[in-house]
ZADO-1210 file (C-alpha; in nm, 4 decimals, padded with zeros to 6 digits):
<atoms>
<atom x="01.6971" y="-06.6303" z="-03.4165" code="UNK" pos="1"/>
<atom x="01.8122" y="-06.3575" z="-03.1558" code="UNK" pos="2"/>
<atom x="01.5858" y="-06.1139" z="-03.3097" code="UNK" pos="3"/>
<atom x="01.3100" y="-06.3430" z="-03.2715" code="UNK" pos="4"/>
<atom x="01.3540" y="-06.3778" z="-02.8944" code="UNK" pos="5"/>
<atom x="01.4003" y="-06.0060" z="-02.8997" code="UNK" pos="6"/>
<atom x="01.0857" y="-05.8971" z="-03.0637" code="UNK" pos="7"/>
<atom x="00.9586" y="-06.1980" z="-02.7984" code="UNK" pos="8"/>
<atom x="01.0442" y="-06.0574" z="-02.5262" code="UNK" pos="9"/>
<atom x="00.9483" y="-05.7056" z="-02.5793" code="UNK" pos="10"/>
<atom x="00.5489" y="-05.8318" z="-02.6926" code="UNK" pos="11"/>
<atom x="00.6117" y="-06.0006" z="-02.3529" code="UNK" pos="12"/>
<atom x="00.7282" y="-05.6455" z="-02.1538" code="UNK" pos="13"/>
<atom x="00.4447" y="-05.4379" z="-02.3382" code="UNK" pos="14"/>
<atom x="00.1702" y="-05.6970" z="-02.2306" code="UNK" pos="15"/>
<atom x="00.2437" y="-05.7251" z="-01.8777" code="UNK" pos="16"/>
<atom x="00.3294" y="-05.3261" z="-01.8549" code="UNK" pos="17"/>
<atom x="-00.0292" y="-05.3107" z="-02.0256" code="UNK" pos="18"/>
<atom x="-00.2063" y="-05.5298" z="-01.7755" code="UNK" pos="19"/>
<atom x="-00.0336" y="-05.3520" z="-01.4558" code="UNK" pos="20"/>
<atom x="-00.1535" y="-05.0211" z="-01.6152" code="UNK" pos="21"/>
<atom x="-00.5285" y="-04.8662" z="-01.4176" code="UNK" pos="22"/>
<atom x="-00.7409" y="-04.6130" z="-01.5745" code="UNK" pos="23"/>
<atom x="-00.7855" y="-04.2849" z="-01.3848" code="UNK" pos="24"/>
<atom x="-01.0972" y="-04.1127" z="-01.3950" code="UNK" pos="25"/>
<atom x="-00.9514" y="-03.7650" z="-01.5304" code="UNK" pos="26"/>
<atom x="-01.2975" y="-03.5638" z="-01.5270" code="UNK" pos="27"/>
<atom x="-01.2966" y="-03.4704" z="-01.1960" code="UNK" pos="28"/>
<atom x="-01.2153" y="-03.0926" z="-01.0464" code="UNK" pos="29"/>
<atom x="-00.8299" y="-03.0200" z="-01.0245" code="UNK" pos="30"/>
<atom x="-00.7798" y="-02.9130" z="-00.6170" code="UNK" pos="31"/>
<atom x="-00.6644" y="-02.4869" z="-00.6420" code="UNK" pos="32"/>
<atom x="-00.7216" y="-02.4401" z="-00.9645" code="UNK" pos="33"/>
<atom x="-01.1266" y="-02.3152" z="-00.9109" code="UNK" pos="34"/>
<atom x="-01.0185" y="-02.0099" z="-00.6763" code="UNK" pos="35"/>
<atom x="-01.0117" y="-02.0240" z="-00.2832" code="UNK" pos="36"/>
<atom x="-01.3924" y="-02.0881" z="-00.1223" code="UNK" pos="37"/>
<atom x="-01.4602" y="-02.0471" z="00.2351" code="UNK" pos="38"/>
<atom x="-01.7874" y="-01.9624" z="00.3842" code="UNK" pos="39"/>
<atom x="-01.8395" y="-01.5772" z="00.4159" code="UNK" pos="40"/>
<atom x="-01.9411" y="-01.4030" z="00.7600" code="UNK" pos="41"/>
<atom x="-02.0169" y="-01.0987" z="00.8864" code="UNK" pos="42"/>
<atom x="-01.6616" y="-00.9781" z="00.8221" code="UNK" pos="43"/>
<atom x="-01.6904" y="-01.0090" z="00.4669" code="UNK" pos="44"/>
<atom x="-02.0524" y="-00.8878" z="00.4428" code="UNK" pos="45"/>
<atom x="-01.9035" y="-00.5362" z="00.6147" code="UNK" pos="46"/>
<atom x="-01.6414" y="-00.5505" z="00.3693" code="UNK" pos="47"/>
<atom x="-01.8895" y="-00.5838" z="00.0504" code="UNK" pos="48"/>
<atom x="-02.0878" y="-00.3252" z="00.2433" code="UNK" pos="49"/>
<atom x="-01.8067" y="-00.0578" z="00.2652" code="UNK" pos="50"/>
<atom x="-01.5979" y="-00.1417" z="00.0335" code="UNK" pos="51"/>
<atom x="-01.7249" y="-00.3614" z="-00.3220" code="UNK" pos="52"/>
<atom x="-02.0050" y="-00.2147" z="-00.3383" code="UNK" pos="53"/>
<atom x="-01.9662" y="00.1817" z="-00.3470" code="UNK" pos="54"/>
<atom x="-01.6209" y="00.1667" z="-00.4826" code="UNK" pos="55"/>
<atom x="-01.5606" y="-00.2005" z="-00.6606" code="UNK" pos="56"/>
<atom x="-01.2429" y="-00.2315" z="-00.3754" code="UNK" pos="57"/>
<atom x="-01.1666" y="-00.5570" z="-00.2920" code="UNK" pos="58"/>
<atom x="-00.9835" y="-00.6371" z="00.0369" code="UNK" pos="59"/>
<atom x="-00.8059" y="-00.9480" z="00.0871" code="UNK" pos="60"/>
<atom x="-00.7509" y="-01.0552" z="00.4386" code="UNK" pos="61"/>
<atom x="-00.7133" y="-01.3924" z="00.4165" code="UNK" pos="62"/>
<atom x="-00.3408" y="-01.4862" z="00.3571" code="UNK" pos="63"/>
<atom x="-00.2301" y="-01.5350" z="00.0214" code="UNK" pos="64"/>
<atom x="00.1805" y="-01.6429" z="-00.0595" code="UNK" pos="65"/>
<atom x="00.0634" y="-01.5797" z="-00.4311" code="UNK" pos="66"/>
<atom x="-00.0290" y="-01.1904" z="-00.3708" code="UNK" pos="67"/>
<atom x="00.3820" y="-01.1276" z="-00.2013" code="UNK" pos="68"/>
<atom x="00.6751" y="-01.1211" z="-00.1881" code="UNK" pos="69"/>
<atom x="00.8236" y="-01.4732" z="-00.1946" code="UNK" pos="70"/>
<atom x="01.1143" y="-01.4400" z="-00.0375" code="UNK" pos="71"/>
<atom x="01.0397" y="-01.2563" z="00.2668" code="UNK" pos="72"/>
<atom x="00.8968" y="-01.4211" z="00.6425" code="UNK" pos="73"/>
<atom x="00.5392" y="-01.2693" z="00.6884" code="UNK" pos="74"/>
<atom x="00.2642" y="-01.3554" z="00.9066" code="UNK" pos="75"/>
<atom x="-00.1338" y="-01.3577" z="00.8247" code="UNK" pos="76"/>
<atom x="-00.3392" y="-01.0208" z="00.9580" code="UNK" pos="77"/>
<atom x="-00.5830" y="-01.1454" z="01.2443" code="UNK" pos="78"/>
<atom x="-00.9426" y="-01.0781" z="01.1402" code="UNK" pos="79"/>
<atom x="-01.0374" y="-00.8678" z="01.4206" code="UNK" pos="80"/>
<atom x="-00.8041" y="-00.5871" z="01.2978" code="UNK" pos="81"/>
<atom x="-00.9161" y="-00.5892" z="00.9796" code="UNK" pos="82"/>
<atom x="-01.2670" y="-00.3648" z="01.0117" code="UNK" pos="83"/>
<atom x="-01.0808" y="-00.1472" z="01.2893" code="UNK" pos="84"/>
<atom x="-00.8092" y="-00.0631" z="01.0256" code="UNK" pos="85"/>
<atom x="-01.0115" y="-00.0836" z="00.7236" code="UNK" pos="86"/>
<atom x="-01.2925" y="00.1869" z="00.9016" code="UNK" pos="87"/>
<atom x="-01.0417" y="00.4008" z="00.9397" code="UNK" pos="88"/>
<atom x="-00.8984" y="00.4080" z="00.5748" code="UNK" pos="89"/>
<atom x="-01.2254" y="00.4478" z="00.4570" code="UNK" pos="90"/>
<atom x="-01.2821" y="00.8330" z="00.7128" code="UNK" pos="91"/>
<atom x="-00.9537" y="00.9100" z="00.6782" code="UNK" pos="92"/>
<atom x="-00.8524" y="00.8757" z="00.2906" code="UNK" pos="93"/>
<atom x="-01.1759" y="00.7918" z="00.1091" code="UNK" pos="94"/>
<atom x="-01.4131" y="01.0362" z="00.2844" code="UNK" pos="95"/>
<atom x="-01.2141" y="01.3572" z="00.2514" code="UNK" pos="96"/>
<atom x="-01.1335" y="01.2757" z="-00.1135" code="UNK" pos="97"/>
<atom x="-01.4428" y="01.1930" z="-00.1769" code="UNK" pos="98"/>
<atom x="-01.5841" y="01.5537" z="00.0042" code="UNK" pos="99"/>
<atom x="-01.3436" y="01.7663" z="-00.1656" code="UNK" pos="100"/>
<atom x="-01.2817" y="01.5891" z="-00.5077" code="UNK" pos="101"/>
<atom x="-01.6622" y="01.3912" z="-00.5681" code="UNK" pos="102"/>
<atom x="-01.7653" y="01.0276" z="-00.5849" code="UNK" pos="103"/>
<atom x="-01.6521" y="00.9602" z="-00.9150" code="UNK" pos="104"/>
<atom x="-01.2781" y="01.0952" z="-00.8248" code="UNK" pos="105"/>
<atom x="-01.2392" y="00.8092" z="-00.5959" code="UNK" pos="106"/>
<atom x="-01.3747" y="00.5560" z="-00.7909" code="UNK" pos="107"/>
<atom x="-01.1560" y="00.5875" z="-01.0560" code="UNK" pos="108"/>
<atom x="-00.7970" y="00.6701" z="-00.9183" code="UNK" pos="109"/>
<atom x="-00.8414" y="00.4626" z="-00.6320" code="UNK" pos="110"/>
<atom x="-00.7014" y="00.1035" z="-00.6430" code="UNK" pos="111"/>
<atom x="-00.9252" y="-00.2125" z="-00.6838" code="UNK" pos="112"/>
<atom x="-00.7484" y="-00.4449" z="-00.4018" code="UNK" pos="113"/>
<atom x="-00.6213" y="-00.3802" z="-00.0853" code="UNK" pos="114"/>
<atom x="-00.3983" y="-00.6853" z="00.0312" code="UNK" pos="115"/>
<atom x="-00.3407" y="-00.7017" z="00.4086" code="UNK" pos="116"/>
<atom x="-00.0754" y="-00.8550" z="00.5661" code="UNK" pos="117"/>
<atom x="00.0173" y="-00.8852" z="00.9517" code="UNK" pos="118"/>
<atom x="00.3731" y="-00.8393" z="00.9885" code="UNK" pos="119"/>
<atom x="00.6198" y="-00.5533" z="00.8690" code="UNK" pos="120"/>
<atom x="00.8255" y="-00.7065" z="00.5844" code="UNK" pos="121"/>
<atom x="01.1586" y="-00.6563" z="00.6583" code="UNK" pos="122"/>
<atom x="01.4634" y="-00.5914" z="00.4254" code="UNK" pos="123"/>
<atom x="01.8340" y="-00.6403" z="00.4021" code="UNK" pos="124"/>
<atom x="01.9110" y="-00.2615" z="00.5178" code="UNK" pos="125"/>
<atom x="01.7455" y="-00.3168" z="00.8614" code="UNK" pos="126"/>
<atom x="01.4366" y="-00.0993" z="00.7382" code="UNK" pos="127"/>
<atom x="01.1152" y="-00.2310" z="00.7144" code="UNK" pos="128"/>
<atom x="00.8015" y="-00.1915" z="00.4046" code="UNK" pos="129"/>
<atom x="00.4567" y="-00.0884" z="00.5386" code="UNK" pos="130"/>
<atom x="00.3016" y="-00.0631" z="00.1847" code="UNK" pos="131"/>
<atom x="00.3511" y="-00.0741" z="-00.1647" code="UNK" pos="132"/>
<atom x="00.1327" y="00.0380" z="-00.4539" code="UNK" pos="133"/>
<atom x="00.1509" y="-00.1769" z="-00.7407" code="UNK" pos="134"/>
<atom x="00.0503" y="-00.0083" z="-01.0810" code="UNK" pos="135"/>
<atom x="-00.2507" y="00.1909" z="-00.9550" code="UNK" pos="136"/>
<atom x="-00.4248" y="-00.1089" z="-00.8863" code="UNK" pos="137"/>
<atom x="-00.3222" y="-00.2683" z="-00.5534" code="UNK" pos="138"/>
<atom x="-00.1840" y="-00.1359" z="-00.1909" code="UNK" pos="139"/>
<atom x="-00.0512" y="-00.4059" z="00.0070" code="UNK" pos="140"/>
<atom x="-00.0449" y="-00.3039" z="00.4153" code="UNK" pos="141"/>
<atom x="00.2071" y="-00.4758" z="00.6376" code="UNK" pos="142"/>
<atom x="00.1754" y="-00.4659" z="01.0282" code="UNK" pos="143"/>
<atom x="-00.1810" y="-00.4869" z="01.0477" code="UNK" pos="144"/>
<atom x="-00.1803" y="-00.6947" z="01.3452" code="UNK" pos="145"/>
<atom x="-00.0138" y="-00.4016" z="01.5395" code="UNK" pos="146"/>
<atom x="-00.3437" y="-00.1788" z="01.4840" code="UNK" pos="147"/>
<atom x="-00.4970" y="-00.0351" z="01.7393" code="UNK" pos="148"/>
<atom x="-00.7295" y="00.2417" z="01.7674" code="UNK" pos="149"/>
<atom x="-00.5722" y="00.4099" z="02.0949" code="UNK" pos="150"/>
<atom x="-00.2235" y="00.3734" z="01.9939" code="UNK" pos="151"/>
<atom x="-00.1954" y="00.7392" z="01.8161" code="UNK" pos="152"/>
<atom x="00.1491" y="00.6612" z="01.6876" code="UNK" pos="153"/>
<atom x="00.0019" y="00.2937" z="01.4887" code="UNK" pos="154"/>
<atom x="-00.2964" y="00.4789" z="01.3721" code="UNK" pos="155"/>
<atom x="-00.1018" y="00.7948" z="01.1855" code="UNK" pos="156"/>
<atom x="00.1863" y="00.5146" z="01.0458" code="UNK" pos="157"/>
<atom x="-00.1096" y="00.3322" z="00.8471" code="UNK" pos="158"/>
<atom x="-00.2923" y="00.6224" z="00.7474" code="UNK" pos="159"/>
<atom x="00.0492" y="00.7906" z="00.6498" code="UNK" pos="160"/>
<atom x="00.1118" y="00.4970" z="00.4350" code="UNK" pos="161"/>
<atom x="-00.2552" y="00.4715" z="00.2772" code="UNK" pos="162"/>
<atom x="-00.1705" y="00.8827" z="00.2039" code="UNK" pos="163"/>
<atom x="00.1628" y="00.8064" z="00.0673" code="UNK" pos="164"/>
<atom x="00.0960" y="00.4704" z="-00.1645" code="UNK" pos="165"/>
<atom x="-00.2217" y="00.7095" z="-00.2888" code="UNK" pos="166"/>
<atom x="00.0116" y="01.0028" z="-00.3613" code="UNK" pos="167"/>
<atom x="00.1798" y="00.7738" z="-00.5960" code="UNK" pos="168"/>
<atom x="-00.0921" y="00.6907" z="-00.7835" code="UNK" pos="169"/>
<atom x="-00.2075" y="01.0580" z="-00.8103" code="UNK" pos="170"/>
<atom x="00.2115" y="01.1246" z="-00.9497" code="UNK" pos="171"/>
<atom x="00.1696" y="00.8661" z="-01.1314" code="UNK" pos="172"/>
<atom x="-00.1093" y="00.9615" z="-01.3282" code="UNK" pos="173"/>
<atom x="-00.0302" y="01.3563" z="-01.3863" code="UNK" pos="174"/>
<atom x="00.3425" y="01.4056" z="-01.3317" code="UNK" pos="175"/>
<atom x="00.4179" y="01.6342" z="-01.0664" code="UNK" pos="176"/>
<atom x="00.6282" y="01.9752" z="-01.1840" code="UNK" pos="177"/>
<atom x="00.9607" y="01.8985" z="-01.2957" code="UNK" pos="178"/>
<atom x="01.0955" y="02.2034" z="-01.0784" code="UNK" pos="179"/>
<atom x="00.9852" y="02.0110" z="-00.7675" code="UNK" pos="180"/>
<atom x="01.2697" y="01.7315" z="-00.8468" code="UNK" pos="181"/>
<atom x="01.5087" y="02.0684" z="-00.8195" code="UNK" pos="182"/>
<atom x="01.4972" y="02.1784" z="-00.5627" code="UNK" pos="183"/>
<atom x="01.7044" y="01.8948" z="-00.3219" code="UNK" pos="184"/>
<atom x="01.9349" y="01.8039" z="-00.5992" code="UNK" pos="185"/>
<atom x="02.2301" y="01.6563" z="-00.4699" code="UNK" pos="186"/>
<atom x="02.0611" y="01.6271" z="-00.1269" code="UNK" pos="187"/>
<atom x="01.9177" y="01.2609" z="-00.1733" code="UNK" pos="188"/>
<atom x="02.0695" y="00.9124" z="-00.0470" code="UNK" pos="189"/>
<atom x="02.0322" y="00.6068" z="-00.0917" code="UNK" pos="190"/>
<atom x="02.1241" y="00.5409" z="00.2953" code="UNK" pos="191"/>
<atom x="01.8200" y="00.7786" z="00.3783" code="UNK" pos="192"/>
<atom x="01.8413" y="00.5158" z="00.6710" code="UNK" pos="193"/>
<atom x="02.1203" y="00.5988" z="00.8188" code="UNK" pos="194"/>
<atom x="01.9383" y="00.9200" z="00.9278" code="UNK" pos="195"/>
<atom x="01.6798" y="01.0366" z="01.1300" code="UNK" pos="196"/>
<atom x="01.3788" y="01.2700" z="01.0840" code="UNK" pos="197"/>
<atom x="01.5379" y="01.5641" z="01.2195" code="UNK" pos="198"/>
<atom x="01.8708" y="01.5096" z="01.0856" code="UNK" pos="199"/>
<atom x="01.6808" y="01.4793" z="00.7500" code="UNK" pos="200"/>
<atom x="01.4876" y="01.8100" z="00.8217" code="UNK" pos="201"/>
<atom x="01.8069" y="02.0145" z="00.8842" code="UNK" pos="202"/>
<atom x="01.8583" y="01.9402" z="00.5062" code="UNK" pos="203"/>
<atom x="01.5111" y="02.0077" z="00.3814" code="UNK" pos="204"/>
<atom x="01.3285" y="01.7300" z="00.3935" code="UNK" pos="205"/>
<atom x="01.0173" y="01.6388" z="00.5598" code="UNK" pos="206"/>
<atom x="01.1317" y="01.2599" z="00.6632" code="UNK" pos="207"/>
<atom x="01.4125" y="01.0537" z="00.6413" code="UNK" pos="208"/>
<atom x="01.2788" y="00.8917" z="00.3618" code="UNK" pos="209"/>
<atom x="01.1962" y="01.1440" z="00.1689" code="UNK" pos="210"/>
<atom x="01.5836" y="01.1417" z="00.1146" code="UNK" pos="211"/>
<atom x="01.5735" y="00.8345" z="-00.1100" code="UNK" pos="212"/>
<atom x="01.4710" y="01.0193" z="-00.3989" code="UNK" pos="213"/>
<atom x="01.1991" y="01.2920" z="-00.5933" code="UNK" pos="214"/>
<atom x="00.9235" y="01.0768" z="-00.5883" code="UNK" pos="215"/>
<atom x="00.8974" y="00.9785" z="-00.2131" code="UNK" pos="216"/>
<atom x="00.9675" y="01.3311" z="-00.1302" code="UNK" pos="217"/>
<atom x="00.7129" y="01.4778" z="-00.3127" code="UNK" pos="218"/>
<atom x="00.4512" y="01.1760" z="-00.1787" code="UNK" pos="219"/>
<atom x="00.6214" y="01.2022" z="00.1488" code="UNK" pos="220"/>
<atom x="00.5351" y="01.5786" z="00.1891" code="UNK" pos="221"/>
<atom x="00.1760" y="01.5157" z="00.0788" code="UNK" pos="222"/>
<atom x="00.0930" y="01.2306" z="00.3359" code="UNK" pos="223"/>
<atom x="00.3316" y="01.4240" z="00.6268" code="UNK" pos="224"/>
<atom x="00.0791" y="01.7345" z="00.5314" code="UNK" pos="225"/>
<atom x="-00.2220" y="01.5548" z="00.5825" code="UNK" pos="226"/>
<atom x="-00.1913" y="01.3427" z="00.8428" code="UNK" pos="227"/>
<atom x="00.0043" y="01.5569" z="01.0693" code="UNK" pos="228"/>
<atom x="-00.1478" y="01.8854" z="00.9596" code="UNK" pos="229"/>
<atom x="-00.1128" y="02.2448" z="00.9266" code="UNK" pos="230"/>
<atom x="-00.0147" y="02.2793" z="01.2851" code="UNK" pos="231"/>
<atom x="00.2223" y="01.9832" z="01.3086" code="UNK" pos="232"/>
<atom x="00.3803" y="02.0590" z="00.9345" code="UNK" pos="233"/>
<atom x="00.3960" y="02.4209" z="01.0945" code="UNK" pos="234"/>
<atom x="00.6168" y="02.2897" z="01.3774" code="UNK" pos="235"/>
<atom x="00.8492" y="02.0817" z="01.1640" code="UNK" pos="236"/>
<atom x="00.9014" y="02.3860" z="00.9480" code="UNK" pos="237"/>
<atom x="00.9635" y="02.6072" z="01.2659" code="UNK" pos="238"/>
<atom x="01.2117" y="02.3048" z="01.3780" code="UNK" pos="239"/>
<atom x="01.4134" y="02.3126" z="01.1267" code="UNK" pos="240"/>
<atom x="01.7112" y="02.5348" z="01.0452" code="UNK" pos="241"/>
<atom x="01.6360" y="02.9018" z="00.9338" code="UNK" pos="242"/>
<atom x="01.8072" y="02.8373" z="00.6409" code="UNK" pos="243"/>
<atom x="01.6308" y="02.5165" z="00.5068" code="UNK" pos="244"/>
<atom x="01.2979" y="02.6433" z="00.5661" code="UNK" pos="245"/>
<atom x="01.2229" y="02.8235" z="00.2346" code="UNK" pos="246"/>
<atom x="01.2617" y="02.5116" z="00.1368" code="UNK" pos="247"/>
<atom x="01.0435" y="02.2987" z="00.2944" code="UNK" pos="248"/>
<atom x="00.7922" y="02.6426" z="00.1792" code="UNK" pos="249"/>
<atom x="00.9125" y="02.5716" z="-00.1518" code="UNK" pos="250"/>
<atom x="00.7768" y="02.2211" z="-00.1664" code="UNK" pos="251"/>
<atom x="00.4487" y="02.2893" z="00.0458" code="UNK" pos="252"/>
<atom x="00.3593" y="02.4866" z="-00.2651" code="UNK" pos="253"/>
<atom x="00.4119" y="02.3002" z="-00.5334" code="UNK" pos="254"/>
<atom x="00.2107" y="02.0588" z="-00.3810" code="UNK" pos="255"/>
<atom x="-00.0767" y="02.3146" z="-00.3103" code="UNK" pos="256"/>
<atom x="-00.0684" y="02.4157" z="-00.6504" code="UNK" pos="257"/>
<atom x="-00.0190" y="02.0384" z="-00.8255" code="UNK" pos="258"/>
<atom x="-00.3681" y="01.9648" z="-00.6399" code="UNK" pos="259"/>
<atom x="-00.5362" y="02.2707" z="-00.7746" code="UNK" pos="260"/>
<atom x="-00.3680" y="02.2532" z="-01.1209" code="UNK" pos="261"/>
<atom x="-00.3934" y="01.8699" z="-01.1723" code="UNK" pos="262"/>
<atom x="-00.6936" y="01.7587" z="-00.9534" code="UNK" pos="263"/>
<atom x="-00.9176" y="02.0756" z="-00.8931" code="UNK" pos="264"/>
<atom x="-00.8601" y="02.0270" z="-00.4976" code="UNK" pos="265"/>
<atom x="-00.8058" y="02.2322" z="-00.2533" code="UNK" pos="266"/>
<atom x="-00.5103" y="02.0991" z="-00.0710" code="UNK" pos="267"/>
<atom x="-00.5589" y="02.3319" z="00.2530" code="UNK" pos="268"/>
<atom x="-00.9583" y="02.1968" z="00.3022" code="UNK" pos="269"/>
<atom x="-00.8661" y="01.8114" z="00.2480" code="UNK" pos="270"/>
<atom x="-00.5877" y="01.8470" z="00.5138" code="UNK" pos="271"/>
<atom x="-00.8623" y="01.9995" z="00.7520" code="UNK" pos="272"/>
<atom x="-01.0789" y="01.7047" z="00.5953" code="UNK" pos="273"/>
<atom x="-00.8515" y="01.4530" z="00.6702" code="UNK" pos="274"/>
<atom x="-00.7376" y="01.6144" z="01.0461" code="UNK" pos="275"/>
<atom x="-01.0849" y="01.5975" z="01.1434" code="UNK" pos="276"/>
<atom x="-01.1804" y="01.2644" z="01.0989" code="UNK" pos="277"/>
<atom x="-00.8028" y="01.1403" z="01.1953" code="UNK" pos="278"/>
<atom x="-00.9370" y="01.2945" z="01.5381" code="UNK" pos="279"/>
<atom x="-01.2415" y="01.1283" z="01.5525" code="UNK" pos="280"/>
<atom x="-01.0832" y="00.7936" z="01.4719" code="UNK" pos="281"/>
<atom x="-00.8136" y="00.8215" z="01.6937" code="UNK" pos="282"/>
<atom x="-01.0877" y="00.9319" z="01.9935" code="UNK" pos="283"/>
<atom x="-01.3111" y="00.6410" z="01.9364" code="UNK" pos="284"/>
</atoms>
């Protein structure tokens, strides 16, 4: 009898749960999963212009948490930085690649997405990241917001990074010589922070954070090269202590000849390249 009244009272439960029950219409699109739309202006026809269509780069300006890092505070790039900045990457990197090394050179080493971002991001140490190059394929550039065409100082610091995250890629691709990670042995830190550009100099090194190991000292000397030039590479050589200057000799031609060797580019004429449109940026 009380299984009876059981099996009663659970027909009972199953009805009324069945008659409380609505069917949802499941055909429908799912909201994020068909890709962020927004109506494109002239912003992104100058980027398709410049950019997707003679070199298949995509630049993302509008902010995406999915593209960083998610545990860091950053802020959205504002639009009206974005062709300033992005004209100059394209005279000072693309053009002089593409004058000393061809078309097809650029098309194929550089990478497919630039992601911008506003802010620095800033780390535990107290430093801050301007860029990072992410397998070849993608440079993300922090502090966008702070571009500005007349400020000299903003305008090396991005191209310096668009140099350097490049570099890697080039490293990356054909080693560099294994003498080059020689020559500082012993030399690098892993508080490269806790010193300064000339303190680093007066032990051989182009930048303080060239300290921090082979590979940003060997992209560090490239980008330093270029963007400050033969004059102002000249001068921190001259700077320096009489003794640490072979050095810094040392590593200026091992990057001269890794260009020729690996590349087939003249290292000297892309730094003139490179100097001469920096001017005409920065003049503009």
């Amino acid at each position: 009898m009380k299984k009876k009244q059981l099996y009663i009272i659970l027909l009972a439960f199953i009805a009324s749960f069945a008659s409380c029950t609505k069917e949802e219409d499941l055909t429908g699109d799912i909201v994020g999963l068909g890709g962020e739309t927004w109506v494109k202006g002239p912003l992104d026809d100058w980027l398709s212009t410049n950019y997707v269509q003679p070199y298949n780069i995509d630049v993302k300006y509008r902010f995406d948490r999915f593209e960083l890092d998610q545990d860091k505070n950053l802020v959205p790039v504002m639009e009206n930085k974005v062709i300033p900045l992005m004209n100059a990457v394209k005279k000072v990197w693309i053009d002089p690649y593409t004058k000393e090394a061809g078309d097809a050179f650029i098309k194929k080493y550089a990478p497919k997405q630039f992601v911008l971002v506003g802010s620095p991001s800033f780390n535990a140490n107290n430093t801050i990241t301007l860029g990072t190059a992410e397998g070849g394929r993608k440079i993300v550039l922090y502090k966008v917001n702070a571009f500005e065409y007349n400020n000299v100082a903003e305008v090396k610091q991005q191209l310096h990074t668009i140099h350097h995250e490049f570099a890697h890629i080039l490293h990356q691709t054909i080693l560099y010589p294994v003498a080059y990670k020689n020559i500082s042995v012993g030399k690098y830190s892993v508080t490269w922070f806790n010193y300064s550009d000339a303190e680093a100099n007066e032990l051989g090194f182009v930048t303080s954070y060239a300290r921090s190991g082979p590979d940003e000292d060997f992209v560090e000397m490239i980008s330093t090269m270029l963007i400050e030039g033969r004059d102002g590479f000249d001068e921190i050589v001259a700077s320096s202590p009489v003794a640490v200057q072979p050095i810094l000799r040392q590593k200026e031609q091992i990057v001269v000849k890794y260009f020729k060797d690996s590349w087939k580019i003249d290292f000297y004429k892309l730094q003139t390249d490179v100097q001469t449109e920096l001017a005409q940026v920065i003049t503009q």
